[in-house]
Each structure stands twice: as C-alpha cells, then as structure tokens.
N, C-alpha and C positions, 0 to 999 in steps of 0.2 A: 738888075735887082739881085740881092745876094741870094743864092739857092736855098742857103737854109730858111730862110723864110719866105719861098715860095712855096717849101716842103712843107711848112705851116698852117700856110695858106689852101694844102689840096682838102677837098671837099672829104668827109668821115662816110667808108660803107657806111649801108643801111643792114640793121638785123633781119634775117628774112628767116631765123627760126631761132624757135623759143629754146635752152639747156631741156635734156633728160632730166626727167624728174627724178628725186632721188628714191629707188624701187625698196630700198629696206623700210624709209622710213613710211612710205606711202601706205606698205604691208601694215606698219604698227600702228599708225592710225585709222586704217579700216579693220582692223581687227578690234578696236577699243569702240569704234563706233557699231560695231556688230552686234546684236542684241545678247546677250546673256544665255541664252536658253538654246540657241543655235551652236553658242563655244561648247557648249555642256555637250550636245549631241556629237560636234565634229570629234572631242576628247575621247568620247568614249567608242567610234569608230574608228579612230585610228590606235588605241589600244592595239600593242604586240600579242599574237596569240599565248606566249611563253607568259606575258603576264597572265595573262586570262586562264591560263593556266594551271600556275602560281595559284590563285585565286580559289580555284576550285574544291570542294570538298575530299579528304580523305579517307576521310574514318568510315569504318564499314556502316552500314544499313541499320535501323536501328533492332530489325529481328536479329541477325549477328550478334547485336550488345547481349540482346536476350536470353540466347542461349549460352553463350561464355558464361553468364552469370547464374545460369540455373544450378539450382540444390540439388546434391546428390543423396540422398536420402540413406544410402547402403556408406558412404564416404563419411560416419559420423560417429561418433562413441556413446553408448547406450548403456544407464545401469544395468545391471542384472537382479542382482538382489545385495542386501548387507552381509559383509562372512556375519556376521552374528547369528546369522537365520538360516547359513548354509551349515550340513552337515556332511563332512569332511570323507565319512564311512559310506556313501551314500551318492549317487548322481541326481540331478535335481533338473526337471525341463520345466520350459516357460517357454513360450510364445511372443516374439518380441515387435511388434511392424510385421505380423506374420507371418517370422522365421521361426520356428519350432527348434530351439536352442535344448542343447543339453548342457552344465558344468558337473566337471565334476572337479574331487585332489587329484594333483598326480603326485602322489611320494616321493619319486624316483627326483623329481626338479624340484618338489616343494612350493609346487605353484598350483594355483587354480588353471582351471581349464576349459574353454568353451568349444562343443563341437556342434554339428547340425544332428539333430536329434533324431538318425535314420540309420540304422544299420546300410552299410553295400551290401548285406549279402539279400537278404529279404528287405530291408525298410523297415526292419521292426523299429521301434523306440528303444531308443538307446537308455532312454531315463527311465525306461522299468529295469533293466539291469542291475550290476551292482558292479562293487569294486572287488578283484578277486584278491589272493593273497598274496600276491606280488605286486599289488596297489595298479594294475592294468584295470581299463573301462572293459566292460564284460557283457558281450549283450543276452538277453533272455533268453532268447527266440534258439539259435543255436549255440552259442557259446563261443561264438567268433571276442580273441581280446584287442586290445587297440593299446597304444604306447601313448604318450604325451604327445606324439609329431602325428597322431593320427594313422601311422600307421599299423596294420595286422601284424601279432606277432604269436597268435597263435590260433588252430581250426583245431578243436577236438577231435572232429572226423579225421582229420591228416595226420600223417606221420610227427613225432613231435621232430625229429630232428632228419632233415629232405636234404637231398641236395642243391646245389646251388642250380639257377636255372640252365646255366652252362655248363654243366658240368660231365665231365667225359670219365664211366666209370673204370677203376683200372681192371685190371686181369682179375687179382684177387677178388672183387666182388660181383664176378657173375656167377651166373647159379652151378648147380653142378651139371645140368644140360647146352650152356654154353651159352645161353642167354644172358642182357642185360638185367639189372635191377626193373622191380615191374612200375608198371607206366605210373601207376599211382601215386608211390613217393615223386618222380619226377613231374606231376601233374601239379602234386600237391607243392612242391615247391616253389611254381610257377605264381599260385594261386596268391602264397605269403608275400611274392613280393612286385605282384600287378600293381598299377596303379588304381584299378580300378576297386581294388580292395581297400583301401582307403576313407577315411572319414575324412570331410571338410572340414578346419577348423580353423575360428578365427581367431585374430590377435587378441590379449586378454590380457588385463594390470588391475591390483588390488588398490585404490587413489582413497585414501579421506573411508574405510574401513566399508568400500564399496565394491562390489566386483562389478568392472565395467569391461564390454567389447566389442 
C-alpha cells in the first residue's frame, strides 16, 4: 500500500480539552450583564483619592464670608453740615454716630477742618473756642492753639519761643551762676512737641457745597 495513504488512513486524536476562554472578552460581558446599580457602587469606590480630592470644597466657611464683608461704620464719609450754614470766624461741634466733631477754617490752607472735639490738655470742647488772630483753633479752657495738622503750637503758660527738645544750651546762655536754662522752658518745649498734645483729626473735602469727613 502506498504510505501516503496509509498516513490517511491513521485514526484522528480525540479532544480531551476544551480552548481557554477568551478572559477580556468574558470580563465585558459580565460586566454588561452586571446590574446597573452595582457599576454605580464599584465606580465610585474605586475613585482615586486625588480625585476625591479635586472634588472637595474650597472656599472658606460661610461665617468667614461674613466677616470679610462686614461694614465698617468709622471707614465711610459723613456730611457735616452745608459751608452755607458754617461760619468761617467761628468753630462749629456736632456729634456725628457719636463722634463729637469739631470744624473749623484753617486760613493758613484755605480749607475747612475737622477735629475730635476735645481739647489734649483738659478735654475741654474745642467748639466753645474760637479762632485766634493767626486763624489757629483756640481752646477756651486754657488757651492751648492747634495748627491745621492738629498739632500745638502754642501754651500761654509757656514760653512763647523754648528750645527744641534736644537741645544742648551753649556757654553764652547759662545764667550768671553757672547754671543751665531753667527746667521750664525746656519742659515747656517738650510739651509743644509731644504727641500726646495733639488733637485727632480727620480727613475732610468740601464735595457738591457740603463739608463731608
């Protein structure tokens, strides 16, 4: 018999096991046959924390919004009165949000003026004062004057012209005993250019024939 067709002739193995299934696609049809609401859960558990992250709120608290946005009540500009009704020769108080303002002229700038209505020295009212003849705020009480900047530029009681607060007297002006200048002018010197002699005053602009500050 010719060999190639006895090679023909041999009997076919038998399969004795079944191909691998194919595992990607077994995945996408049990994944499809999965219920709905199960995908929804696994999604949202395998969520990266970086997203979840992402995700989360920034923005401060909403008491924080709160207070960023709060009114400053002193941070606003406030009429005073019309120049029509101010007199120029004269200092004027009003009480404003319960600031006890004074205005007065200042000559010297040509501008109106607003201070807290309190003497440094006593607390007297600065609005029963006057303006003296060098157009300075004047207060009643002692006679302490004040400049446009609020500060003292002059004490009756003191020397009218002191030295400065640093000041180192020469040879020529000690006494004939060998002493310095007495302590008073150098007191009083002190006194014109403390800060604590100073009036408060605030910013202040004439708008639409208004005095506002």
């Amino acid at each position: 018999m010719n060999p190639l067709i006895s090679l023909l002739l041999l009997p076919l193995p038998l399969r004795t096991s079944a191909p691998a299934p194919n595992t990607t696609r077994a995945a996408a049809v049990a994944s499809r046959l999965e219920p709905a609401p199960a995908r929804r859960q696994r999604a949202r558990l395998s969520s990266p924390v970086s997203a979840v992250a992402a995700q989360a709120p920034t923005s401060p608290s909403g008491a924080d919004e709160g207070e960023g946005l709060r009114f400053d009540w002193l941070d606003q500009w406030y009429p005073f009165a019309p120049v029509c009704d101010l007199d120029p020769g004269a200092p004027h108080g009003k009480t404003v949000l319960g600031l006890r303002v004074v205005a007065w002229y200042d000559r010297a700038a040509d501008e109106w003026r607003v201070f807290d209505d309190a003497c440094p020295h006593r607390l007297a009212p600065l609005s029963e004062g006057r303006i003296d003849d060098k157009g300075r705020l004047q207060c009643v009480y002692h006679g302490w004057c004040f400049d446009g900047r609020g500060s003292c530029n002059f004490i009756p009681q003191a020397p009218a012209l002191g030295p400065p607060v640093s000041y180192d007297p020469p040879s020529s002006e000690f006494h004939g005993d060998g002493s310095s200048p007495s302590r008073l002018m150098l007191r009083s010197a002190q006194v014109h250019r403390n800060s604590k002699a100073c009036v408060a005053r605030y910013p202040s602009v004439v708008q639409n024939s208004i005095l506002w500050f």
